[in-house]
N, C-alpha and C positions, 0 to 999 in steps of 0.2 A: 504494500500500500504506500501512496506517495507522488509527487507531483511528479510528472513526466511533460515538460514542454508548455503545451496550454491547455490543459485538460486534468482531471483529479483522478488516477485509478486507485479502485482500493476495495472492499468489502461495500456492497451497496443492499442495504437490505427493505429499500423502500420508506414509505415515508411513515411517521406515525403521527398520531395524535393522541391528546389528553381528554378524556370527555372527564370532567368534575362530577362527583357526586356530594351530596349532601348530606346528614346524620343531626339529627334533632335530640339533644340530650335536655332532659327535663332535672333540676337543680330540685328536690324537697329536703326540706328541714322541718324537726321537731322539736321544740324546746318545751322543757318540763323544770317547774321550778317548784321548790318543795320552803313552804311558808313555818314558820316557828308558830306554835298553838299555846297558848295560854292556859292551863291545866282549869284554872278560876272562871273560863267564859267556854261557850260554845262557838264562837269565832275565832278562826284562822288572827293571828298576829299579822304584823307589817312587815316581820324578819325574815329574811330569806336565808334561808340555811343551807340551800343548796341549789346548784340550776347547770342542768344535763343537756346538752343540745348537739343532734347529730343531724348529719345532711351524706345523701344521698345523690349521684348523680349515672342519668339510668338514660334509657331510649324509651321506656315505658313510661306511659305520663299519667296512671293510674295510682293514685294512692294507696286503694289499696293491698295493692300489690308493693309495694313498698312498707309500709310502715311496721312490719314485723321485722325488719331490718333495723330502721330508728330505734326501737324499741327493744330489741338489742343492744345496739350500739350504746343507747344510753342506759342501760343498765350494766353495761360492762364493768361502767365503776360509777355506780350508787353506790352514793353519800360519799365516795373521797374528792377530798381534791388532790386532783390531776397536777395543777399547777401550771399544766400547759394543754395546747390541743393537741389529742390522741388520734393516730389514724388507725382503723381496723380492719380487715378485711373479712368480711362474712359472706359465706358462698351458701347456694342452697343447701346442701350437703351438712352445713352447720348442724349439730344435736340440738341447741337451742329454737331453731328456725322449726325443726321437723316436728320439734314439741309443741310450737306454738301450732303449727297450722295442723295437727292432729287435734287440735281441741275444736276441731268446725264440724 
């Protein structure tokens, strides 16, 4: 392969093209926040003692097909703090997952 004179020879395998395709990813979050109780009233306090929030991002834009996932995710660590955001990876397969959706 290589110039020869006024002409290009070399491996010629026709022309190509790119056609784009698209993928529509759906972002859902669940946040849960767990308030301090006053043992002396029947109302919830103003204290927040704790607050879980996981996000998901999927091709499926049904909730509820997702939110056994969140719901998961943030119970991985009820009641600690993390200190930082945690990433998890939960496949269908999870023991957790198969528990929950066994209870329908």
């Amino acid at each position: 392969m290589g110039f020869h004179g006024e002409y290009w020879s070399g491996y010629h395998f026709g022309y190509t093209t790119y056609v784009p395709y698209y993928d529509t990813y759906y972002d859902q979050r669940l946040g849960i926040k767990v308030f301090a109780r006053d043992p002396n009233t029947a109302l919830a306090g103003e204290k927040v003692v704790w607050v879980g929030e996981a996000m998901i991002s999927t091709s499926g834009e049904d909730f509820r097909r997702t939110i056994n996932y969140l719901l998961v995710g943030c119970f991985q660590y009820f009641g600690a703090d993390t200190s930082r955001q945690r990433s998890l990876i939960v496949t269908e397969k999870d023991p957790r997952i198969i528990r929950i959706e066994s209870l329908k």
